[in-house]
N, C-alpha and C positions, 0 to 999 in steps of 0.2 A: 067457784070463781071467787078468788082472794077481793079487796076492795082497790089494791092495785089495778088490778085489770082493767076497770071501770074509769083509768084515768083519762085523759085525752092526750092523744087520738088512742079510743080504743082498739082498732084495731092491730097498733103498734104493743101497745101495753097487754092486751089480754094474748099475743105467742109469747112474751117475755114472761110472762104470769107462769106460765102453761111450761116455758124451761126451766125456770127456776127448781119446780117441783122434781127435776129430775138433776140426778148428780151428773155434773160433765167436768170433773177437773181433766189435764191433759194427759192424755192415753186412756183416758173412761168415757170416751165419749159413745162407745155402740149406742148405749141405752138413749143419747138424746136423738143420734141418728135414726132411728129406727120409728122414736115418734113422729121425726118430721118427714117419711117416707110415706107411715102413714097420713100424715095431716095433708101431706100433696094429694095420694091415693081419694082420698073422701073430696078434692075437690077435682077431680080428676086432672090433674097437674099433669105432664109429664116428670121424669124423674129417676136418674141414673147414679150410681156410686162406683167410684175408682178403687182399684184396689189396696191404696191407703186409709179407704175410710171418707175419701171428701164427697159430698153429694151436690148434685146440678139440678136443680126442682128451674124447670123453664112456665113462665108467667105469661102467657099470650099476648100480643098485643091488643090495644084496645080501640072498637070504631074507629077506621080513619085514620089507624097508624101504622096498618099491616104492614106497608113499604117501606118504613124507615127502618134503617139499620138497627139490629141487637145493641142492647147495652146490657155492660156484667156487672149487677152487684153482686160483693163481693164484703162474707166476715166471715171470723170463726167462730166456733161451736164451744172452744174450752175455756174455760179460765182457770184463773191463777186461785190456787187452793189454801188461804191463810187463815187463821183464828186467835182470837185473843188467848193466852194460854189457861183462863176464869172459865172458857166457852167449852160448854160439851155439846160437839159436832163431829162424826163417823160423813167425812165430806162423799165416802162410796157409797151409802146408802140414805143419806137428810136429807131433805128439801132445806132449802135456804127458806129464811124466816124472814121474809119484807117489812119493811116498816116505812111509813110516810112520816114526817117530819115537814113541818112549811111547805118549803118548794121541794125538798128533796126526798129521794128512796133509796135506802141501804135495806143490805140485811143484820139481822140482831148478831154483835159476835162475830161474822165472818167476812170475807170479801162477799163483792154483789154480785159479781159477774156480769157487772153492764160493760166490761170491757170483754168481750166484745158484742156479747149477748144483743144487747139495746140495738146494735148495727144489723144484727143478724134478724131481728125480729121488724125493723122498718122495710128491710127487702121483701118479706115472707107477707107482711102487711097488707102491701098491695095488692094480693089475691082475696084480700075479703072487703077494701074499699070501691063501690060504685061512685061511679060520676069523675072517678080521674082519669087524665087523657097522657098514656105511656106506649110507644114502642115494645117489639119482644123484651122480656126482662129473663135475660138467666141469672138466677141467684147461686152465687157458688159459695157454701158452706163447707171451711177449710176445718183441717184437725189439726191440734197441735201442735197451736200458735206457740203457746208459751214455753213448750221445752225447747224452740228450736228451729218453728214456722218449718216442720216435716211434711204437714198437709200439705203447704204449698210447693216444696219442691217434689213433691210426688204426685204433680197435677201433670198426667202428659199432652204434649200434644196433640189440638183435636181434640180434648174433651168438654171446648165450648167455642161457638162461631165468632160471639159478638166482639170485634176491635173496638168497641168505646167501653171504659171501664169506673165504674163509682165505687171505691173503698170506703166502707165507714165504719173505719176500725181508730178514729180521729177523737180528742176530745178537749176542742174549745171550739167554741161555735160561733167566734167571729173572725174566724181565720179558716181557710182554705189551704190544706198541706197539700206541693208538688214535691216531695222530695224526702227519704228519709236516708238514715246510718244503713251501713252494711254491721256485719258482728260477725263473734268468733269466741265460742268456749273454749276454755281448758277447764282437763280435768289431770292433777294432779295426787296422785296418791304415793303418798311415803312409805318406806315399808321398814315399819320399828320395830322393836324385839320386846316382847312383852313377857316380865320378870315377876316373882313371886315379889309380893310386898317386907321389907328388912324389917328390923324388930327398931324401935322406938321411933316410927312414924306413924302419922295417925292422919286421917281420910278428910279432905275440906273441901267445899263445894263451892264457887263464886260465880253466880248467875250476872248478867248484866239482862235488863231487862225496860219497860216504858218506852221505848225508839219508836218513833212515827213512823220508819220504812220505807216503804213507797217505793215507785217503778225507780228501777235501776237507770232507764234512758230517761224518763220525762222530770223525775224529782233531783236527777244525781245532782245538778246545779245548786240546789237550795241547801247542800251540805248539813244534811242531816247524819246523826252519829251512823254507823257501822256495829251493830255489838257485838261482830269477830272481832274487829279491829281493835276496838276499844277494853276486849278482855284478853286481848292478846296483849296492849301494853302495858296492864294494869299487872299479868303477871311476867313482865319480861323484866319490867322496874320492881318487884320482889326478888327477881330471880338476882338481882346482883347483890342482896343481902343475906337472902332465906336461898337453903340449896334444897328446894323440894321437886320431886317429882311428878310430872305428868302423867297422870293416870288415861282421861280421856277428854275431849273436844268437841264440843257441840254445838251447831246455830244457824241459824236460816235454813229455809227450806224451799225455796225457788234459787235458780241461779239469775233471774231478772228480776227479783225483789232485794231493795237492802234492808240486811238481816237485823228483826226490831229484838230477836232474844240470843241470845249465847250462852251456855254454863262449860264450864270442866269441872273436874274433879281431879287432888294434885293431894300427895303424901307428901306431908312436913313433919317436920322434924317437933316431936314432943316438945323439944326447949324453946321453940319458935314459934309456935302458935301465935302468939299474942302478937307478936312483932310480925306476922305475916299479916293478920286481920291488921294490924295499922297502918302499913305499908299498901297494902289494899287501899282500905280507905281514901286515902292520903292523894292517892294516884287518881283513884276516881274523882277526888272533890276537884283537883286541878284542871282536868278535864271536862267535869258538867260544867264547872265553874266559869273557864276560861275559852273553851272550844264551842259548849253545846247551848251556853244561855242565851234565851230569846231564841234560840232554833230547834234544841229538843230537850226542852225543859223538863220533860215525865223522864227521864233518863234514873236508873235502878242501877245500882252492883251492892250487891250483897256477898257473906262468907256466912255460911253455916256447915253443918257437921254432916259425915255421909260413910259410910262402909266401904271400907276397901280391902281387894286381896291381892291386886297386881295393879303393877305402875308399868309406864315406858323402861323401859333398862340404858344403860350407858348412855350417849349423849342424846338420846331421843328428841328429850325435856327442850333440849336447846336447840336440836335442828328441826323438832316440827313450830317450833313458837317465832324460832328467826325466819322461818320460810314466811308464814301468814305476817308478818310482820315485815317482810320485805316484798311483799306482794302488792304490785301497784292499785290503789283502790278509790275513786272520785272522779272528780274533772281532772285532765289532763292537758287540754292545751281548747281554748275556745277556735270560732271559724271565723278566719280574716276576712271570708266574702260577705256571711250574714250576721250583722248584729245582734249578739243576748246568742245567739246558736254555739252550744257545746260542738266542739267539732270530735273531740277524742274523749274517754273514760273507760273508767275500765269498774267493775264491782266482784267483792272477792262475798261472792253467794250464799256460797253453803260451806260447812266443816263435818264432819262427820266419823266417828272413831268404831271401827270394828275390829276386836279383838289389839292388834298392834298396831296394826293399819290405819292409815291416817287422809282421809280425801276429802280435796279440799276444790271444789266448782266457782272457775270465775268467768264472769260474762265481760266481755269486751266491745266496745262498740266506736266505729268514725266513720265519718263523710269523708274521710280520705284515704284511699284505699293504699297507698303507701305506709302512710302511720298506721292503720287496724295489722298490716304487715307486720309492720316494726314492734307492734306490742306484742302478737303471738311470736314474736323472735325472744323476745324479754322473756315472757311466761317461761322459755322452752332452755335459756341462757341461765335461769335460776334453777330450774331443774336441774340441767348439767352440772354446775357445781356440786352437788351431793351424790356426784356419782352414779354408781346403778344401785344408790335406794333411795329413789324418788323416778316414779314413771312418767309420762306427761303424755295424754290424748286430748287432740286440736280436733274439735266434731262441733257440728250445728254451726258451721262457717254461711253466710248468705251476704247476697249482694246489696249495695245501696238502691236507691232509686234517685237517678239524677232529676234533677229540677230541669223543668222545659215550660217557661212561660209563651211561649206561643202556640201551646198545646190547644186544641178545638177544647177539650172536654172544661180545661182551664180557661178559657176566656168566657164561653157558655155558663159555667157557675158562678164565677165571679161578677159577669154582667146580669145575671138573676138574682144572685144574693143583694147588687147595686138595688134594682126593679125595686125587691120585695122590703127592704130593710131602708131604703134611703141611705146606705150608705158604702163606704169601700170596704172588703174581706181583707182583712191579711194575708200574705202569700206567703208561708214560711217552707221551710225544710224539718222535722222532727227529727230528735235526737232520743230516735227509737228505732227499731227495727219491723218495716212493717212487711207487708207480704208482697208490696206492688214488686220489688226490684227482682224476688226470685219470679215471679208472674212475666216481667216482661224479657227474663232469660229463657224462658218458654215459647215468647210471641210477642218478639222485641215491635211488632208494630202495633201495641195496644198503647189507647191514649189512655192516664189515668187521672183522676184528683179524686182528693180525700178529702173529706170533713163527717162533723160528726159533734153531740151533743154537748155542755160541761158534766165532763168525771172528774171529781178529784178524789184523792186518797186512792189510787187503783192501784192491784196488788199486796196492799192491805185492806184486814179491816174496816179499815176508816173510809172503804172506800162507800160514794156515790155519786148518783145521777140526780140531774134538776128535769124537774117535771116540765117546767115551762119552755125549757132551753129542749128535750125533747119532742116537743108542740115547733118551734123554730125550725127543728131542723127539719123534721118530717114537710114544712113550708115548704125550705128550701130543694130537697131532696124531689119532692111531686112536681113541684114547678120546673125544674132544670130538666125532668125526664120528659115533662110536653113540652119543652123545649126543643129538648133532642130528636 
């Protein structure tokens, strides 16, 4: 047992201790399923799994609460799998490496997986705490939030009683979410021709790299850089002096994370070298300079030298670079109803270059189900122009979760959060995609609210969790459930 574990409340801290040691990016989760089958088993839990993988570990009620109705918490099991590119981590096989810091815990080099982890391990908690007073508890531990919230639409009906619902997949802990985005991927793939390299070019490598990143739906507001985007224009503006070719394309590696690195690799012309690294340069200073300062100051692009045997062929260069380059990518229009709330954005993910082939993951997200429409028309209106070479697949589509302030479970925690804090929660809407909306397309009569600790940096790195703010909520969370 790490010294994490030992934090308060231990027995929130020592399951989160306990998953970290095990790898759960998304689509890898057996191995953490399978411990916490066991961990129900040894307390004799009950304990069922669906056939995507989500598991139901139901928590007894305690003295004197046998008759009161179930309630479902509810988090997932995966996270989002990043690393500093310094950091050597095999995310299929390492234990994440915690560390405390003042109030906070990350791990060394990698994301922390408190998103959703910390949620997951308050639910699971309750089976080892005496002296708290809860109703049945089914704990529903979903799979594969992050490519796509799949766990949750592959939850069928029937495979849990309780109509009152607690998500704590949440992370600001004086606010109270009823409400999140719906979303909608594309996956665009171009399909180029890939040529033997001509005689007097020679091979150059331009990483962009230092990007803070961060969730696509919670950070996209604070307009931090993109390093597609950002190497995308660095060589679109070369491209109308220097005529080099595209070799290959690379960056991000979630479609819900914005991408902190991007490189290609592009044959110039021998007489152009110099004037392609300037023009590089040149491009990049006007942008760290004028776009990123005071918001993503660690911002990197470099040109160095690299081996090449084949490039893109005929106008490849120009239509995979004007594609990501016309690819809508940010905030896109704020919400008339709630103040500071994103209502549309879109994030261009991932790039990715195989052989000719050029694919390119963008995650899309709004609270208003017309405009999430209108974007995947966009995505699908720019493909079309390239004819049949460029394919476009619309997958991992999910619904919002409307905001219902006169919800029982909503006025119950917010009049408890009042109780315990002296003071009023926030009532917001998140401008992220969370599970409740495909859950209550399931069992449109479940009440839900969300909350949940302070995470920042999730998705990256940089991310963590506050110890104290942890201690808060698990207040809030025990309290609301003798409530219920």
């Amino acid at each position: 047992m790490s010294a994490i574990a030992k934090l308060k409340p231990t027995s929130v801290w020592a399951v989160f201790d306990r998953m970290s040691e095990i790898p759960r990016g998304s689509g890898n989760e057996a191995a953490v399923q399978s411990m916490f089958k066991a961990w129900a088993a040894e307390r004799g839990l009950g304990c069922k799994q669906d056939k995507v993988g989500n598991l139901l570990i139901t928590i007894p009620a305690t003295k004197g609460m046998e008759k009161r109705p179930a309630v479902l918490v509810q988090g997932h099991v995966d996270m989002v799998c990043e690393k500093n590119s310094a950091t050597k981590h095999d995310f299929t096989k390492d234990p994440l490496k915690l560390v405390k810091k003042g109030d906070w815990v990350s791990a060394e080099g990698t994301t922390l997986g408190a998103d959703n982890g910390i949620g997951v391990a308050m639910g699971l908690a309750l089976a080892d705490e005496k002296g708290l007073k809860h109703p049945k508890v089914e704990c529903l531990l979903t799979v594969d939030e992050e490519r796509g919230l799949t766990g949750a639409a592959g939850v069928e009906a029937g495979f849990f009683t309780a109509r009152r619902m607690i998500n704590l997949d949440s992370e600001q802990d004086d606010a109270i979410f009823i409400g999140c985005s719906g979303g909608q991927d594309s996956i665009l793939t171009l399909k180029n021709k890939k040529v033997a390299l001509g005689k007097g070019l020679v091979g150059r490598k331009v990483s962009v790299q230092g990007l803070l990143g961060g969730h696509s739906g919670l950070d996209i507001h604070k307009n931090r850089g993109n390093a597609i985007k950002i190497l995308t224009r660095c060589l679109l503006a070369v491209r109308e002096q220097v005529d080099f070719k595209l070799a290959s394309i690379d960056g991000g590696s979630m479609r819900n994370a914005i991408p902190r690195e991007a490189a290609a690799t592009v044959a110039v012309p021998e007489a152009d070298v110099k004037l392609f690294k300037k023009l590089i340069d040149a491009q990049a200073a006007r942008i760290i300079s004028q776009e990123l300062k005071g918001v993503d100051d660690g911002c990197i692009v470099k040109v160095g030298t690299c081996k090449l045997t084949h490039s893109l062929g005929g106008n490849c260069t120009t239509r995979t670079l004007t594609m990501l380059d016309s690819l809508p990518s940010g905030v896109l229009t704020m919400s008339l109803a709630i103040a500071g709330l994103v209502e549309t954005s879109s994030n261009v993910g991932v790039v990715s270059t195989d052989g000719g082939r050029v694919r390119i993951v963008c995650c899309s997200r709004s609270s208003n189900t017309s405009a999430l429409e209108g974007l995947a028309r966009r995505h699908r209106s720019l493909s079309a122009m390239l004819f049949d070479r460029c394919e476009i697949v619309q997958e991992g589509g999910y619904p919002g979760w409307l905001p219902n302030t006169s919800s029982v479970m909503v006025k119950t925690t917010a009049a408890m959060y009042k109780t315990t804090f002296k003071k009023e929660a926030e009532l917001l809407a998140i401008h992220a995609g969370l599970e409740c909306g495909l859950l209550t397309e399931k069992y449109p009569d479940l009440d839900i609210v969300s909350f949940g600790p302070n995470i920042t940096g999730a998705h990256s790195p940089d991310e963590q969790v506050s110890v104290s703010s942890v201690a808060k909520i698990w207040t809030l969370f025990t309290r609301t459930l003798a409530k219920l």
